[in-house]
C-alpha positions as a printed NumPy array, in Angstrom:
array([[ -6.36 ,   7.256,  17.193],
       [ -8.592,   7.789,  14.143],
       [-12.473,   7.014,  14.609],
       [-11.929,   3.622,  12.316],
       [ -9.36 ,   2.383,  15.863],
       [ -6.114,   2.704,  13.666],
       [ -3.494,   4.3  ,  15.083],
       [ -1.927,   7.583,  13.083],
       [  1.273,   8.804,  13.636],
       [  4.808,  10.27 ,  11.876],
       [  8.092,  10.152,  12.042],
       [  9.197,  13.362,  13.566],
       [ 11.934,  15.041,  11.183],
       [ 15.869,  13.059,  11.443],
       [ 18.601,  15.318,  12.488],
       [ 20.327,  16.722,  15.229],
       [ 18.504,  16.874,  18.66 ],
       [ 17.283,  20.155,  18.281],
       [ 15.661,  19.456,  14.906],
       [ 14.2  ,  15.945,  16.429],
       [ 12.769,  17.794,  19.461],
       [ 11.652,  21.053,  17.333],
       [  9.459,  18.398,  14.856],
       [  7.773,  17.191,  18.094],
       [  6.593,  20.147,  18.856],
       [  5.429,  21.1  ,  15.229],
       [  3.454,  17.554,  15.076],
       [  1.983,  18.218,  18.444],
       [  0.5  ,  21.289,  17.635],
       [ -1.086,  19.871,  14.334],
       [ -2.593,  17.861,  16.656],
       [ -0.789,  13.994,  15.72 ],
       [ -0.011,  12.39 ,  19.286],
       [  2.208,   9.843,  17.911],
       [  5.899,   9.327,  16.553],
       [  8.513,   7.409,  15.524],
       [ 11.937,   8.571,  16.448],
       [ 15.101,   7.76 ,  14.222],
       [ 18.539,   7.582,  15.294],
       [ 19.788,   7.626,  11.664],
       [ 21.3  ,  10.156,   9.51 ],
       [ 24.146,  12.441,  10.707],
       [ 24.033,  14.754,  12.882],
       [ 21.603,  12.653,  14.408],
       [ 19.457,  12.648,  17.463],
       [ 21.581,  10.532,  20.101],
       [ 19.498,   8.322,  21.904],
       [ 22.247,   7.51 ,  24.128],
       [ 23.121,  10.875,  24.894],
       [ 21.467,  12.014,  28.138],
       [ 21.29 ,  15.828,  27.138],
       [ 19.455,  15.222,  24.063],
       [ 17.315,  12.125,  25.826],
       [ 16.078,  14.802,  28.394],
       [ 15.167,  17.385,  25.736],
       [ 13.633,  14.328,  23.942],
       [ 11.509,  13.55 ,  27.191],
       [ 10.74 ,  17.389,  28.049],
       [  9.155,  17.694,  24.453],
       [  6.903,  14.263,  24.862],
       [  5.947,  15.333,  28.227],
       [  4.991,  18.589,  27.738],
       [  3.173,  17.923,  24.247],
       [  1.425,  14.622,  25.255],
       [  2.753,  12.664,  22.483],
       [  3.921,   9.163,  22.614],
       [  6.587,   7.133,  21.096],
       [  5.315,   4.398,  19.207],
       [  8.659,   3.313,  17.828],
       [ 12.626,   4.185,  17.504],
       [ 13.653,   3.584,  14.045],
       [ 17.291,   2.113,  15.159],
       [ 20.551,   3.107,  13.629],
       [ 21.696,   1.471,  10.271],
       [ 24.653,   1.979,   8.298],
       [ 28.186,   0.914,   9.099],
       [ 28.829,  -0.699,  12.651],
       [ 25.107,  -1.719,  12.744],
       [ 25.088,  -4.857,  10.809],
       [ 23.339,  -7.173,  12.825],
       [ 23.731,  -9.977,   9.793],
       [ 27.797,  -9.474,   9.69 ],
       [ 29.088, -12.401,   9.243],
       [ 32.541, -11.274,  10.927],
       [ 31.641, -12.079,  15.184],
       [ 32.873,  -9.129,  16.016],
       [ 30.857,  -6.611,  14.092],
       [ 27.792,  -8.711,  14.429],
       [ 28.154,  -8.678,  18.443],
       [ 28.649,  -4.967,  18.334],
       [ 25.695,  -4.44 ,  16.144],
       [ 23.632,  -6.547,  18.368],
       [ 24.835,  -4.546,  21.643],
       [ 23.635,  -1.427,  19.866],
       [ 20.202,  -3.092,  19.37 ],
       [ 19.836,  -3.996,  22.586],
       [ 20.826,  -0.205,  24.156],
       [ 18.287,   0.553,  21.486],
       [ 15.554,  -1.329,  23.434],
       [ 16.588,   0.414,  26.92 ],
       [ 15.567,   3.378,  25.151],
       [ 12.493,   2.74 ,  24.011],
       [ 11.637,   1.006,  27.463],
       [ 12.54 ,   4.615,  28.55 ],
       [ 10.474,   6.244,  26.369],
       [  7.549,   3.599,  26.423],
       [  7.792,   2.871,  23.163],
       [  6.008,  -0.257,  21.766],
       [  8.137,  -1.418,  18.625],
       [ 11.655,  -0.473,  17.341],
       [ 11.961,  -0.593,  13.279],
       [ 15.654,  -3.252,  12.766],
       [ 17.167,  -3.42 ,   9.404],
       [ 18.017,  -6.776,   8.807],
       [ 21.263,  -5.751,   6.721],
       [ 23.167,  -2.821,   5.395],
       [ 23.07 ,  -1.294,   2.29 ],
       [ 25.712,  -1.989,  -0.349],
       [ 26.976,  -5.357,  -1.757],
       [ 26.112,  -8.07 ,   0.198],
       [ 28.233, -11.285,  -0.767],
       [ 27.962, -14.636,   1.572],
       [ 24.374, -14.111,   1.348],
       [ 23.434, -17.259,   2.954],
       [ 25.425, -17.204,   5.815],
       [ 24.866, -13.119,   6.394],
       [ 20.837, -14.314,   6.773],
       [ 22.123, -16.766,   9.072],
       [ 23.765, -14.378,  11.225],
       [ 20.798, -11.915,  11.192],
       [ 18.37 , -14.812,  12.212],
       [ 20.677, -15.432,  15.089],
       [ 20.704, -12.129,  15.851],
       [ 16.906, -11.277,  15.841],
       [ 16.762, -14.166,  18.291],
       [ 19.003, -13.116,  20.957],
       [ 17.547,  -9.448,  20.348],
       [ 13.496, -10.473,  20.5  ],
       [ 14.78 , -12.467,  24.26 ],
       [ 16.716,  -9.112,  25.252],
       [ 13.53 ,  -7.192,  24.327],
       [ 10.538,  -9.382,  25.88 ],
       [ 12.496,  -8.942,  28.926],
       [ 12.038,  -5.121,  28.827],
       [  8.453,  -5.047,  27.122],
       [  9.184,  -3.898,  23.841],
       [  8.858,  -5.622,  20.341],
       [ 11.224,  -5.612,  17.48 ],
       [  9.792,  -5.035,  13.936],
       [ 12.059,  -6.132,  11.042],
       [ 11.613,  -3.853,   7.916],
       [ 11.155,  -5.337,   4.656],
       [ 13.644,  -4.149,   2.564],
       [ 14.652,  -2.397,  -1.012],
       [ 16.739,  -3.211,  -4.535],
       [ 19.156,  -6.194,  -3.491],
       [ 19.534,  -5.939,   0.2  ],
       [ 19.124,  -8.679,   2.338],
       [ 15.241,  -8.785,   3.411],
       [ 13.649,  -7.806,   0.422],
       [ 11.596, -10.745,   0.105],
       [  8.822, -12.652,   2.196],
       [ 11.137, -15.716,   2.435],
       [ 13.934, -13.905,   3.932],
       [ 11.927, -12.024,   6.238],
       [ 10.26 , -15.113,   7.714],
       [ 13.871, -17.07 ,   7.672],
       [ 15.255, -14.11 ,   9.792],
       [ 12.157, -13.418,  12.416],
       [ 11.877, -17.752,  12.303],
       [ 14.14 , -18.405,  15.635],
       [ 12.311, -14.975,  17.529],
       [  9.134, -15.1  ,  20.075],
       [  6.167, -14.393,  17.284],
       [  4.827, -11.879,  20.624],
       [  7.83 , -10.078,  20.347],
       [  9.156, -10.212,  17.338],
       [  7.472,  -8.981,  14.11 ],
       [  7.634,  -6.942,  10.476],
       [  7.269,  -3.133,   9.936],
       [  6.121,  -3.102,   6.354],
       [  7.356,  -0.309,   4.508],
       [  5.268,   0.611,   1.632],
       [  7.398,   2.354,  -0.101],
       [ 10.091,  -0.132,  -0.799],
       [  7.344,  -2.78 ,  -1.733],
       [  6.117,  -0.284,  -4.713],
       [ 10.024,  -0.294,  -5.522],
       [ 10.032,  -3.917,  -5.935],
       [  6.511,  -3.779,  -8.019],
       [  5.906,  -6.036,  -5.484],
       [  3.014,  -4.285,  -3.097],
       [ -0.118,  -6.437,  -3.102],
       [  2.359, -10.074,  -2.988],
       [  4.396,  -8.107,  -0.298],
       [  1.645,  -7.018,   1.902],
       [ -0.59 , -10.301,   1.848],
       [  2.421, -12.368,   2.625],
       [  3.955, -10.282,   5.406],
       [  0.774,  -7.857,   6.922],
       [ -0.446, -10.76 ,   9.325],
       [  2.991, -10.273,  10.915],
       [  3.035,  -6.469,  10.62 ],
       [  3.046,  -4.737,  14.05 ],
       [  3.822,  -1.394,  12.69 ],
       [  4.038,   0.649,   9.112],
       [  6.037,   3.134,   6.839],
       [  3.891,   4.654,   5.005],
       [  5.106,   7.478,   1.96 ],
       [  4.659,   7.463,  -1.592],
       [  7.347,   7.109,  -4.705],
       [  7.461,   6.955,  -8.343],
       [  7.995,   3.184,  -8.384],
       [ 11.889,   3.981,  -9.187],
       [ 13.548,   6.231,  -6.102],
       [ 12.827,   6.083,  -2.468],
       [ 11.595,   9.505,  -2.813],
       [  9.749,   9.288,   0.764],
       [  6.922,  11.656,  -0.768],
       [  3.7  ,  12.197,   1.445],
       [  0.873,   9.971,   0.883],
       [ -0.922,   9.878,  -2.381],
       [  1.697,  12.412,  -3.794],
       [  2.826,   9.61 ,  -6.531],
       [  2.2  ,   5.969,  -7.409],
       [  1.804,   3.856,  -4.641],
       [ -2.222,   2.088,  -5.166],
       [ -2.89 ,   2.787,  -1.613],
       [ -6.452,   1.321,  -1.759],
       [ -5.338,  -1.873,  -2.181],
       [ -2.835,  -1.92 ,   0.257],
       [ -5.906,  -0.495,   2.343],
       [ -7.756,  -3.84 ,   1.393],
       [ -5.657,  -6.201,   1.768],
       [ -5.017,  -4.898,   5.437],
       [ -8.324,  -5.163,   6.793],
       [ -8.693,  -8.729,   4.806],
       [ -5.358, -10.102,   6.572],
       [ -6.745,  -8.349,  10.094],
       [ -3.705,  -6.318,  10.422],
       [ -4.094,  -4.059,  13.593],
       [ -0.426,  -2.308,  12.713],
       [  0.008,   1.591,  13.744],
       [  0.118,   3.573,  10.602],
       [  3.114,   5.808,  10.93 ],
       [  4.178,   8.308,   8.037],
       [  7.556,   8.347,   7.124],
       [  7.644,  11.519,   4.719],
       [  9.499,  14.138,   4.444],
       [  6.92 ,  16.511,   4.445],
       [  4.106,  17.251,   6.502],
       [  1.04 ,  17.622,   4.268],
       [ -0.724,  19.872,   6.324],
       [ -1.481,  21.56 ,   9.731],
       [ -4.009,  19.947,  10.512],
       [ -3.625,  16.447,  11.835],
       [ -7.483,  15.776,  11.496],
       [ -7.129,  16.624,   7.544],
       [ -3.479,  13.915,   7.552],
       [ -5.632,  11.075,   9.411],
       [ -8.71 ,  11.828,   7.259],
       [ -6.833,  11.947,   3.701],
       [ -4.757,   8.662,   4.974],
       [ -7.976,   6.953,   5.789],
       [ -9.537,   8.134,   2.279],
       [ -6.577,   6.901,   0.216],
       [ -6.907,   3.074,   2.165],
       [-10.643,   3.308,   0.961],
       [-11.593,   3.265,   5.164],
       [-14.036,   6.184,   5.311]])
């Protein structure tokens, strides 16, 4: 936790289990004692198998770090806004193993897409479906302590506006159910300051990079366009109290003192 009371963290490096655990490690001895985990991108981390759970648990134990939140698993099969029963049921299973996890790993929040990416006809009945779906999730999840955060979204996809954020989290528990605002799609969108006064009193956790404005280039803070100050302002002026998790590529340094204090600088905080 920074001196300001804002939570710092990353999201430890996607791959296969040894490359999840080994970025644990490498952020722990920087000194950052928080993470996000993905189960995305192949070969991924499987958070549902119990060899690379127990490495998973063996690094957090022995560095000290905690999990603030899983990022789940989107991409085909995980569309929890299907409008086929079927696939939406199956996506929604996988959501809800997903909060077993992060019960088990005492994580607070896990990061929910609220669509694929791709072309996305039926529109209004696929936000329909993913409002239904939050719903039955958020009850699954209160049950078991942990709160879902719906990402805000890029380009097209379904979520990449205020309305359809708050139409899909509308049916949910408000104490369980919430936004992760990523910044870095927001900037795509030219959207950022509408964005983040609309949906930061809902925001219980972050993505935080930096891009051009025209690819999701996931670059580290303050590498590229993103006007982080006023982001920064309009935080404190909607009393956000999200965790700050960057999701770069790239560390930006060793020293996790130096990342917290640049990351406070750039959101005009220190």
């Amino acid at each position: 936790m920074s001196d300001n009371g804002f939570c710092v963290g990353q999201m430890a490096a996607c791959g296969d289990a040894k490359r999840s655990v080994d970025s644990v490690y490498r952020l722990a001895w920087t000194g950052c004692r928080l993470v996000e985990i993905g189960l995305f991108n192949q070969p991924a981390f499987d958070g549902f198998n119990p060899t690379d759970v127990a490495s998973m648990k063996k690094a957090l134990r022995h560095t000290g770090v905690s999990v603030n939140s899983i990022h789940s698993a989107f991409g085909p099969g995980t569309d929890i806004g299907s409008p086929d029963a079927r696939d939406r049921a199956a996506a929604v299973l996988l959501q809800k193993q997903t909060v077993l996890l992060a019960a088990d790993f005492g994580a607070r929040f896990i990061v929910v897409h609220p669509s694929t990416y791709g072309d996305q006809p039926e529109r209004r009945a696929r936000i329909e479906a993913a409002a239904d779906s939050m719903a039955e999730m958020t009850e699954f999840a209160r049950a078991h302590g942990v709160t879902l955060a719906l990402e805000n979204m890029l380009g097209t996809v379904i979520g990449n506006c205020e309305d359809e954020l708050f139409e899909i989290i509308g049916r949910a528990d408000p104490e369980y159910c919430g936004i992760c605002f990523d910044i870095g799609h927001a900037n795509l969108l030219q959207r950022l300051p509408e964005l983040a006064r609309a949906l930061l009193g809902r925001t219980v956790t972050t993505h935080l990079h930096d891009n051009n404005g025209k690819e999701d280039q996931h670059l580290y803070p303050g590498a590229a366009t993103i006007d982080y100050a006023t982001f920064g302002r309009i935080f404190r002026q909607t009393g956000c109290k999200a965790s700050l998790i960057i999701e770069s590529r790239k560390n930006g340094t060793d020293d996790w003192e130096s990342v917290e204090a640049n990351m406070l600088g750039l959101l005009g905080w220190n």
